[in-house]
DODRENLO-680876 format. One record per residue (C-alpha): residue in three letters; x, y, z. Coordinates in steps of 0.001 Angstrom, whole numbers, padded with zeros to 6 digits, always signed. Layout:
BEGIN
AlaXYZ;...
This chain:
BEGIN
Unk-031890+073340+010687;Unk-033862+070159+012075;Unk-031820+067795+014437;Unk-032171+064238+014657;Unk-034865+064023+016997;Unk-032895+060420+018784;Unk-030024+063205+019205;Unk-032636+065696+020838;Unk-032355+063815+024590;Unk-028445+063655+024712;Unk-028608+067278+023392;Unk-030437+068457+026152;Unk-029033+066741+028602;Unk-025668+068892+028074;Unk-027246+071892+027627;Unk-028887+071421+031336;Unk-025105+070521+032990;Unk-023987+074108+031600;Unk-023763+076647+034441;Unk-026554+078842+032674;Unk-029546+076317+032992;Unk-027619+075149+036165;Unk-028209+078603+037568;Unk-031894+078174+036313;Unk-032572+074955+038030;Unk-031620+076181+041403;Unk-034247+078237+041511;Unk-037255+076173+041329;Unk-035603+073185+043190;Unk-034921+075608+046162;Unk-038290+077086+045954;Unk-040376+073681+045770;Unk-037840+072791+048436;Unk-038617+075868+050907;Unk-042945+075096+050326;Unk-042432+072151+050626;Unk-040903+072240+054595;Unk-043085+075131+054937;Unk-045977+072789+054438;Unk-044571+069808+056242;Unk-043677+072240+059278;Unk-046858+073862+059454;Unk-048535+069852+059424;Unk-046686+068481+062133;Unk-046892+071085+064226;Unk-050724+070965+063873;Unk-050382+067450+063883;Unk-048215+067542+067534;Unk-050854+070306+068551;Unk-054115+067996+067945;Unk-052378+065451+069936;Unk-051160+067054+072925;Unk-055026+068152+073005;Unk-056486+064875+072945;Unk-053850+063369+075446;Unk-055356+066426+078004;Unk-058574+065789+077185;Unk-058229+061920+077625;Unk-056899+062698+080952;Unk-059183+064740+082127;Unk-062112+062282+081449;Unk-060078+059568+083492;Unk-059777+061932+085961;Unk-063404+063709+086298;Unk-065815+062950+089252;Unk-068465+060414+089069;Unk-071224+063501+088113;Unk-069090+064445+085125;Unk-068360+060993+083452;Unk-070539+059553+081328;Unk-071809+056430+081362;Unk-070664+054277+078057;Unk-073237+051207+079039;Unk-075998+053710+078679;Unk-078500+053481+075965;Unk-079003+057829+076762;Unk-076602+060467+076192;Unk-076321+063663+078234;Unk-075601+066695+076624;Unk-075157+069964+078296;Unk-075286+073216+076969;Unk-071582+074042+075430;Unk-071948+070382+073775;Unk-075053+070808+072103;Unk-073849+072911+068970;Unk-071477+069926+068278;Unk-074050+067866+066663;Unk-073401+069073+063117;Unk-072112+066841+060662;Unk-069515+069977+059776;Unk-067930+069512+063446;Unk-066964+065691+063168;Unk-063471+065952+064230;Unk-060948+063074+061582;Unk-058129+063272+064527;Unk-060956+062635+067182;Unk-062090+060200+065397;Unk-059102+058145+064914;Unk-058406+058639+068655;Unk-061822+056729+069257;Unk-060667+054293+066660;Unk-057653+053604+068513;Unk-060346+052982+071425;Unk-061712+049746+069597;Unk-060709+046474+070492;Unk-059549+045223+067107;Unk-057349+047925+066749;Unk-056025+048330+069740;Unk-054583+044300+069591;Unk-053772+045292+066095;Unk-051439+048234+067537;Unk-049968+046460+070275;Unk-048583+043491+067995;Unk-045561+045237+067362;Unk-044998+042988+063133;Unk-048555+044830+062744;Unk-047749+047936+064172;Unk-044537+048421+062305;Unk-046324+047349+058840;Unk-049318+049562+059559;Unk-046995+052585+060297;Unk-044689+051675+056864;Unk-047858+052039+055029;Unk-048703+055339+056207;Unk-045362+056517+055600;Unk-045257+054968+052157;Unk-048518+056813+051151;Unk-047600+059873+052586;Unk-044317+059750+050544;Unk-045796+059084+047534;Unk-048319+061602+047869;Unk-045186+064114+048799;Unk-043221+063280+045776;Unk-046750+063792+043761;Unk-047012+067334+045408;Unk-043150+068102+044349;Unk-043423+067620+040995;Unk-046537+069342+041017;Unk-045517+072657+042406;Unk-041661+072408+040253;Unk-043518+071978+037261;Unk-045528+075106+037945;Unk-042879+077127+038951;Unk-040292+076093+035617;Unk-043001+077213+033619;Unk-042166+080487+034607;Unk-038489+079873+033343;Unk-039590+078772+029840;Unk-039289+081696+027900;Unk-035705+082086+029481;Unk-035030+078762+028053;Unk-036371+078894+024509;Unk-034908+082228+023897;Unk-031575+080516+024939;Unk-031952+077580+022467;Unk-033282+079994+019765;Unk-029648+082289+020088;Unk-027641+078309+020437;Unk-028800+076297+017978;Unk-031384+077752+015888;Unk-030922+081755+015506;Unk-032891+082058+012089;Unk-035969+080168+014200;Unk-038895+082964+015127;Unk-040588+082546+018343;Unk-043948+083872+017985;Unk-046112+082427+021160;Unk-049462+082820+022263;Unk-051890+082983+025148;Unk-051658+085578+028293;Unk-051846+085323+031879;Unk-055156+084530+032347;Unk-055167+081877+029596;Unk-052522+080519+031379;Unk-054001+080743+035103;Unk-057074+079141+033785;Unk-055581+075972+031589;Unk-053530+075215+034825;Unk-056737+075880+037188;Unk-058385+073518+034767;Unk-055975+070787+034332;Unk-055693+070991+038516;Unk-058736+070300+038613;Unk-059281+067081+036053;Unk-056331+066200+037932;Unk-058440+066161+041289;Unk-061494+064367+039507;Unk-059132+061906+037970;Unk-058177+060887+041731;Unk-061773+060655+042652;Unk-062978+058533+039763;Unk-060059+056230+040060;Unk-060561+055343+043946;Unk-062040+051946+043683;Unk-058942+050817+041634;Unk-056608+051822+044587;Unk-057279+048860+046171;Unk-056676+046708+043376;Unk-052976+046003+043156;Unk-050829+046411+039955;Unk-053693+048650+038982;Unk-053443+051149+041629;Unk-050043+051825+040564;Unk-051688+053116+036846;Unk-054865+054800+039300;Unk-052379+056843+041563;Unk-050092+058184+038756;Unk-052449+058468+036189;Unk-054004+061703+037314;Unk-050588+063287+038536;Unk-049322+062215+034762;Unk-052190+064026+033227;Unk-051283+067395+035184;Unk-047544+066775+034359;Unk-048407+066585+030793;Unk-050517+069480+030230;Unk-048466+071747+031892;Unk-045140+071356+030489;Unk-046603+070796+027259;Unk-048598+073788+026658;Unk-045950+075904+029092;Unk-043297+074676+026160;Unk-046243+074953+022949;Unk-047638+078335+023773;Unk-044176+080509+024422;Unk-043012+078722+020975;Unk-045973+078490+018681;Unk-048799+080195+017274;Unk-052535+078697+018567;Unk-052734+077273+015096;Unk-049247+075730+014795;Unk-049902+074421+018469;Unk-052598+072467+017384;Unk-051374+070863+014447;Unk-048630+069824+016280;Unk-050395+068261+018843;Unk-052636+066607+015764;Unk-049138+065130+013798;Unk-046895+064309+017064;Unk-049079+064317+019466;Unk-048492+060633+020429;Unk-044723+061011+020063;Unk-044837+063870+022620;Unk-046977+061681+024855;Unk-044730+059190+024878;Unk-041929+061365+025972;Unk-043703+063450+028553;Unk-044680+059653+029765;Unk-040905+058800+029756;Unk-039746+061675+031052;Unk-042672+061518+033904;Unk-041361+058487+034986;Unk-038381+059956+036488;Unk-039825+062126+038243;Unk-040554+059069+040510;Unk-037216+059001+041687;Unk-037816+062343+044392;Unk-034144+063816+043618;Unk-035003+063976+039933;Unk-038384+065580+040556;Unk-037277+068464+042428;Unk-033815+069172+040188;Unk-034892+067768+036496;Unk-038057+069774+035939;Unk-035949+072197+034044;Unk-034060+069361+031713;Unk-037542+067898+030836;Unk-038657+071827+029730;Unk-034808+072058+027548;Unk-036059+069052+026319;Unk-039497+069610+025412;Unk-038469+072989+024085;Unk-035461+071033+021549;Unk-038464+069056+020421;Unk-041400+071263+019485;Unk-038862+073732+017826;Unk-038207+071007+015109;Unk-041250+070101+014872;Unk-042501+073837+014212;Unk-039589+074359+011690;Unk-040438+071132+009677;Unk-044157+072298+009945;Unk-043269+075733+008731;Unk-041578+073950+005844;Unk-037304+073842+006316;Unk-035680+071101+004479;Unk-034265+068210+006861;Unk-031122+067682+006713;
């Protein structure tokens, strides 16, 4: 039997608030949850570290004798033996480097104006939360794909018992069309850095690229534990732009950073209710 597919959202959307795909949700939320602080912990502690080290070592300049300091007003630079390896391009130290920053006169008046200070740190914390929320829904909608099969196979015995589930692809298939979409991802952010800068249109630069990885995933996570290679394909040939267009719907909630961590799981019920019907009208059932 095909369903309506302007039912298929509403459909899912009870099927995720039962306490089987409940139970199933928990799982990757507290997972992406647990590498997430993991991740976070291990960074500000590294973070606090680096600090702490360039606070001593700024002291200890201030406080070295007259043969140790260097002279900034001279045009020569002294270099003794334990420094001299530190030349190489590969040991420029980014927190260093920002500590020197902080050094310059500009920024320093910059930091002290505490309107500019406050908007300079808001930035920083923006970015770093968008670029957190990016990195949740990338690692929940790598671990739901492991979940799939439980979910299809739960569909199939609900709504659609006669339906056979066929599939296609094996691990390393799988390992190396998420190693490759990870990777377009990562060019797509590196292509798409002049148009950061450029407003309205770094909104399309920065999601672009995570919406890419989103879309590959879930789709062939969904396509390949339904359908044949063959039947993939076609389907991705007749309603290819229909899926699109919900994967791009569905993507945008994962903006809000609740829905990303505990949704991944409703989009995969979803997807999963919509490339069934589309594989039994392609295998040829009537519509009711």
């Amino acid at each position: 039997m095909i369903m309506k597919k302007k039912n298929l959202f509403t459909l899912a959307l009870k099927d995720f608030f039962t306490p089987y795909f409940l139970t199933l949700a928990l799982a990757p939320m507290v997972i992406t949850l647990l590498l997430l602080f993991s991740a976070l912990s291990y960074g500000a502690q590294m973070l606090h570290e680096k600090i702490n080290t360039l606070r001593i070592e700024k002291t200890s300049t201030e406080y070295s004798t007259p043969s140790q300091t260097i002279s900034q007003s001279s045009l020569s630079i002294t270099v003794d033996e334990n420094q001299s390896e530190s030349s190489s391009l590969t040991d420029i130290d980014p927190m260093a480097l920002l500590e020197s920053l902080k050094s310059s006169q500009i920024l320093s008046s910059m930091l002290e104006n505490d309107i500019l200070r406050w908007i300079i740190e808001k930035i920083i914390l923006l970015a770093a939360g968008y670029f957190l929320l990016i990195l949740s829904v990338i690692i929940a909608v790598i671990i739901v794909g492991f979940f799939t099969p439980l979910v299809v196979r739960k569909l199939k015995s609900r709504y659609y018992p006669p339906f056979k589930i066929i599939g296609h692809g094996n691990l390393f298939e799988i390992v190396w069309y998420a190693l490759k979409s990870f990777l377009v991802m990562l060019l797509l952010y590196l292509l798409l850095i002049p148009f950061y800068f450029i407003p309205i249109l770094n909104i399309i630069a920065f999601n672009l690229p995570a919406y890419y990885f989103f879309h590959k995933m879930l789709v062939f996570d969904v396509g390949s534990t339904i359908n044949t290679k063959p039947e993939y394909f076609r389907i991705m040939v007749l309603a290819g732009n229909q899926i699109r267009l919900r994967t791009f719907m569905i993507y945008l909630l994962t903006l809000i950073p609740f829905v990303a961590i505990f949704f991944p799981l409703f989009f995969v019920i979803y997807l999963s209710h919509l490339f069934i019907n589309e594989t039994i009208e392609l295998r040829g059932a009537p519509r009711e």
